[in-house]
N, C-alpha and C positions, 0 to 999 in steps of 0.2 A: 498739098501745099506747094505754091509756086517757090524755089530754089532762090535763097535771097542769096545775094551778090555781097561777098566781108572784102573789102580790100584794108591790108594794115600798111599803115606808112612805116619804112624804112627811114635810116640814115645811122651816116660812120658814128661806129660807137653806142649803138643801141644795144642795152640789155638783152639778152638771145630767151630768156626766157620769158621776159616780158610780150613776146609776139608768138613764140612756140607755143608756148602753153594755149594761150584761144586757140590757136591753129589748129591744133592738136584737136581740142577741147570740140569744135566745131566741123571741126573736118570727122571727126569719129561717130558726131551724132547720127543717130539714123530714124527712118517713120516707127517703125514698129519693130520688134523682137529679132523675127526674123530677118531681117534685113541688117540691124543688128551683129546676130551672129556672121552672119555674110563675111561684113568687112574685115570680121579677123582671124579668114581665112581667104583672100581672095588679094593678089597683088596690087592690085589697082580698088579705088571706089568704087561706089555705083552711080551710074548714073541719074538715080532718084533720088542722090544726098540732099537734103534741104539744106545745108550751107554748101556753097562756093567758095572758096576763100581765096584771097591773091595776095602776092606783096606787090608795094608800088615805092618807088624812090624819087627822086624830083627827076632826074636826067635819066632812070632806067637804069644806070651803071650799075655793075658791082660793087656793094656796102661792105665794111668789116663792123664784125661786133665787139664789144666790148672787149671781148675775152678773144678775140684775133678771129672768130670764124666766118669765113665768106660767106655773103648769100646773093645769088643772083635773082633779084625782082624778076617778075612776071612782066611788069607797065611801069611807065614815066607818068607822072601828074600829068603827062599831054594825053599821054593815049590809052590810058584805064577807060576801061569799063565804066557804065551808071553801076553807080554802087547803091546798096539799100542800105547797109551796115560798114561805117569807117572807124576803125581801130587804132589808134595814137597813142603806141609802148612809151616807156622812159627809157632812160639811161642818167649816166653818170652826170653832175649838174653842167660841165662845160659841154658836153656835144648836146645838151638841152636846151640850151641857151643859144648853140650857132642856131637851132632851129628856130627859137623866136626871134631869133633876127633875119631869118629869112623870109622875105616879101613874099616871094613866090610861093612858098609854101603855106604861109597864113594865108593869104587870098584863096589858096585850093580848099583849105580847112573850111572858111567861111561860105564857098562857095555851096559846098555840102549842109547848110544846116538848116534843112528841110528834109533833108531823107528820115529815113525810119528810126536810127540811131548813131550819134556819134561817141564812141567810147574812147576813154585813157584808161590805162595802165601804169602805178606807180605814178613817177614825175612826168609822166604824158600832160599828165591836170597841168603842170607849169604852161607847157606850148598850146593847150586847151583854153587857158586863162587868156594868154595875150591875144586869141583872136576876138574878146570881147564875149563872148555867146553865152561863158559861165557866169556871165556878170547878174548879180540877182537873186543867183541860184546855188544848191547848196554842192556842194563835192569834197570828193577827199582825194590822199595824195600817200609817199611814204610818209609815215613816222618820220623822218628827219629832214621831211621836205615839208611841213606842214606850217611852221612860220615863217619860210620863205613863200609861200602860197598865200598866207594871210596879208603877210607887208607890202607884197608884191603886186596883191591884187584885192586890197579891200572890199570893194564891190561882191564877191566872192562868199556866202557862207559856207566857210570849213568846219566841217564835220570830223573828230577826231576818232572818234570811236565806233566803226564801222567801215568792212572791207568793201563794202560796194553800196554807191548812192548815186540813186534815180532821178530827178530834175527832170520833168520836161521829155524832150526827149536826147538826155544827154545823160550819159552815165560812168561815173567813175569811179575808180577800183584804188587801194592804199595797199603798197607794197609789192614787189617783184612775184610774189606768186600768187597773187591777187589779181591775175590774168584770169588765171582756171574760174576763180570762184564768179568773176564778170562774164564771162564766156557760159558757164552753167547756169546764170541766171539772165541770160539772154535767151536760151535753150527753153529756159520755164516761162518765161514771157510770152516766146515767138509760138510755143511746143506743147506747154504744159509742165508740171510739174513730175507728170510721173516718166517724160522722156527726158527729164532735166535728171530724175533721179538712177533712171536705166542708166545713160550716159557717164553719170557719175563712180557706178557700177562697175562698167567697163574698165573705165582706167582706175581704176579701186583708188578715189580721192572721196574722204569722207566729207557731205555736203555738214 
C-alpha cells in the first residue's frame, strides 16, 4: 500500500489530545504483525509505515496548546506537502472561532476537498462547517457543541448519537477523545478491519 500523507492543522489553543491521539493512533499502524511488533521496539519508525503524518500551522510558527504545551509544526499552509488525509482537531470555543474567521485558513481547507479524506475532531466540525463542504451532509461534533453546530450551520445534519460520521468523503468525530476512535476507523477503511483491530490492540483502546 502506497504511505498516505495525514497533515493535522494546528493553532494556539488546540486541544493536545484532540491531534495526539490520531497521531498516535496512525503513526503506530503497521502492514502486518510483524512490522507491528517492530515499532515497539525500535526508536524511530519504519519506513513502510502506511500513514505519514505531519502538523502544519498557517505561518509554520510555534503553537501553544490549550493546556500551555508547545508544539513545533512540521509546514506552513505555504509549504506542506500534497496531503491524502487532512485532520481538523478542536479546542476551546474562542480559539475556534479565531480560526473561522481566518480567510487564509478556510480557503486552505477548501482547497483540500478532493483528497481522500477530510476529518474533524470534536469542535473541529465548527471550522469544518464554515467552509461550506459539510453543508448537506450529516456530522457530529462534542456533546456541548452540538447546538451551536446546528444554529450555526443549519444546512448541516447533526447527528447526536454517534462518535464517528462518514459523509462523502468527510468525516467527523464528537468529543476530545473521539480522535482515536476517527483515526481507527480511518485505519478500517484505508487497512481493513482486522489492522484497525491489531492497531487498536496495541495501544489497548477498546474498539
Amino acid at each position: 500500500m502506497k504511505t498516505k500523507k495525514v497533515g493535522i492543522l494546528l493553532y494556539d489553543f488546540v486541544d493536545a489530545l484532540d491531534f495526539t491521539g490520531p497521531a498516535e493512533v496512525l503513526s503506530l499502524t503497521a502492514n502486518n504483525k510483524v512490522e507491528q511488533a517492530m515499532i515497539l521496539y525500535r526508536k524511530h519508525l519504519l519506513p513502510t509505515q502506511p500513514f505519514d503524518v505531519c502538523t502544519i500551522t498557517e505561518t509554520g510558527k510555534q503553537i501553544k496548546t490549550h493546556t500551555g504545551i508547545k508544539v513545533e509544526p512540521d509546514f506552513s499552509i505555504m509549504n506542506c506537502p500534497k496531503l491524502d488525509i487532512l485532520i481538523i482537531p478542536g479546542g476551546p470555543l474562542r480559539a475556534v472561532q479565531s480560526v473561522i474567521k481566518n480567510k487564509k485558513i478556510q480557503d486552505w481547507i477548501i482547497k483540500h476537498k478532493s483528497i481522500e479524506f477530510i476529518c474533524s475532531v470534536c469542535t473541529g466540525a465548527l471550522i469544518l462547517g464554515e467552509t461550506g463542504l459539510l453543508d448537506g451532509k450529516q456530522a457530529t461534533t462534542h456533546h456541548l457543541a452540538l447546538k451551536i453546530l446546528k444554529e450555526k450551520y443549519p444546512n448541516i445534519q447533526v447527528v447526536s448519537d454517534s462518535k464517528v460520521i462518514h459523509d462523502s468523503n468527510l468525516i467527523t468525530s464528537g468529543g476530545v477523545s473521539s480522535g482515536i476512535n476517527l483515526a481507527l476507523y480511518l485505519v478500517e477503511k484505508i487497512m481493513g478491519k482486522s489492522t484497525a483491530e491489531r492497531t487498536a490492540t496495541t495501544i489497548e483502546f477498546i474498539l
